[in-house]
N, C-alpha and C positions, 0 to 999 in steps of 0.2 A: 617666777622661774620654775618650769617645769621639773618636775621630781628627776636624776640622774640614773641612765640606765649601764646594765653590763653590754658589754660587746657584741658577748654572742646571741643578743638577746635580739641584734639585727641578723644573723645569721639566714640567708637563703641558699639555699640549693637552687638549680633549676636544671631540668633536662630536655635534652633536642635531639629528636633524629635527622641524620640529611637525609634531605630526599632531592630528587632531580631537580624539582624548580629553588631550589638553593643552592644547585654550584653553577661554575660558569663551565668553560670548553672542554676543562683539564679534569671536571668530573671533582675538584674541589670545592669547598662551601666557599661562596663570594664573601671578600672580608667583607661590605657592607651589611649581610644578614648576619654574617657573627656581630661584627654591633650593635646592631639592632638587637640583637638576644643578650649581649652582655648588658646594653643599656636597660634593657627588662628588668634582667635579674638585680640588677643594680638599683631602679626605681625601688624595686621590693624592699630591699634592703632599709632603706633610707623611709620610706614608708615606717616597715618597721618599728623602727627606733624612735621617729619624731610622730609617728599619730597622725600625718596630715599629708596633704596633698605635695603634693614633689615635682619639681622641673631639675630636668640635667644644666647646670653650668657649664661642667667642660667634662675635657678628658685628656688625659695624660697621655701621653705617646703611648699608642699600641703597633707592638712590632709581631708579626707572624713566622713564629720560630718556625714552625712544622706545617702543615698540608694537612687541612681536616678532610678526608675524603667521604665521597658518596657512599651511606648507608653508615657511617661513622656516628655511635654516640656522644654528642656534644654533653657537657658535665662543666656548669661553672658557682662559681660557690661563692659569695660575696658576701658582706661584711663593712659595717660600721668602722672607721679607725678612730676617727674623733670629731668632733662636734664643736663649731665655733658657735655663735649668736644665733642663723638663721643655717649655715650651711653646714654639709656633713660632708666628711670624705670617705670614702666607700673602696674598701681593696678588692678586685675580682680577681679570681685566679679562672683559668678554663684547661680543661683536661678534654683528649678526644680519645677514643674508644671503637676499638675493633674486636665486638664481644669474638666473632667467631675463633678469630685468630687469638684472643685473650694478650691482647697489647692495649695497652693505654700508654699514653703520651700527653705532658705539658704542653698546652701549645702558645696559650700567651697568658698575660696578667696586665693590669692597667690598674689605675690609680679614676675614680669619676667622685666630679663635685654634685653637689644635689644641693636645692632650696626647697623650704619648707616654706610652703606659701598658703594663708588664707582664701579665701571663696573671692577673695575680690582679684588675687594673685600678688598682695604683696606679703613681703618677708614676713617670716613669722620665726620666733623664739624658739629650738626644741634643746633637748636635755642633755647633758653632758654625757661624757660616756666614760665609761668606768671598767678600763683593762684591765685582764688578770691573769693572762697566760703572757709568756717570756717573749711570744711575737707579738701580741696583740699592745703589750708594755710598748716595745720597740717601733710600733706602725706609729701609736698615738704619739712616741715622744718623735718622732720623725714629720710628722703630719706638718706642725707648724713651718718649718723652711720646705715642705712641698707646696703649701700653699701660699707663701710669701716668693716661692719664685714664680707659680701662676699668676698673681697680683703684679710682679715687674714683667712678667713678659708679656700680658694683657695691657702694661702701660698703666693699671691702677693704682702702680703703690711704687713709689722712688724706691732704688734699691739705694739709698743709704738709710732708709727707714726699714729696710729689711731684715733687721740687728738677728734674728736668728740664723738666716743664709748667708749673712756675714761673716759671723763668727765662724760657723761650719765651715767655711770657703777658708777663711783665714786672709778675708779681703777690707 
């Protein structure tokens, strides 16, 4: 069993300018290249924390509150939440940025699964994770019924075996 790490010990930053060949008509960044940067920053993260080679599983609803526009610095900050057997859930927050004008804005957040996979590509073991700030307590102890409603809405896991998004539900 791999030694238990702190949180922020996944902690990535990452930054991005827009430039033309990443928006579309409206001169905003196309949501697919913001995933592709969130998925980055995200692989980092999960890297990180387990030491080992990493594949994306999923992703959690991302909704595009705001308009990142052309020449806008992109800022997303990502993070370990917790860590089951093989996989890790991973919180992104993303912020966009208009130095000139000195406005930033939230523009989205997502929730990404990761595995931690060996040379050959299967699963592999990595280490617990161990909260310590008031959010970082609240993401871990939430993680379980976010990932037990990925598992019934993937069709892997019956939801009356789902006894933590049960309870929460009150179902």
């Amino acid at each position: 069993m791999p030694q238990p790490k702190h949180a922020h010990e996944s902690m990535t930053v990452m930054t991005e300018m827009v430039l033309p060949n990443d928006t579309n008509t409206l001169g905003n960044l196309m949501g697919g290249r913001l995933l592709h940067f969130m998925d980055i920053a995200a692989a980092i993260a999960a890297q990180k924390h387990s030491n080992r080679l990493v594949v994306t599983a999923s992703v959690d609803s991302v909704s595009f509150a705001e308009p990142i526009r052309l020449g806008n610095i992109v800022t997303m900050k990502a993070q370990v939440t917790r860590a089951f057997s093989s996989s890790m859930e991973i919180f992104i927050e993303v912020w966009a940025e208009d130095i000139p004008a000195g406005h930033r804005v939230s523009t989205n957040s997502a929730y990404y699964t990761f595995v931690a996979v060996d040379q050959s590509g299967r699963p592999i073991e990595v280490p617990a994770v161990i909260p310590e700030t008031d959010d970082e307590k609240e993401r871990y102890a939430s993680a379980l019924r976010r990932r037990q409603l990925r598992l019934v809405l993937a069709g892997r896991m019956n939801a009356q075996e789902a006894t933590e998004l049960r309870e929460f539900l009150k179902v």
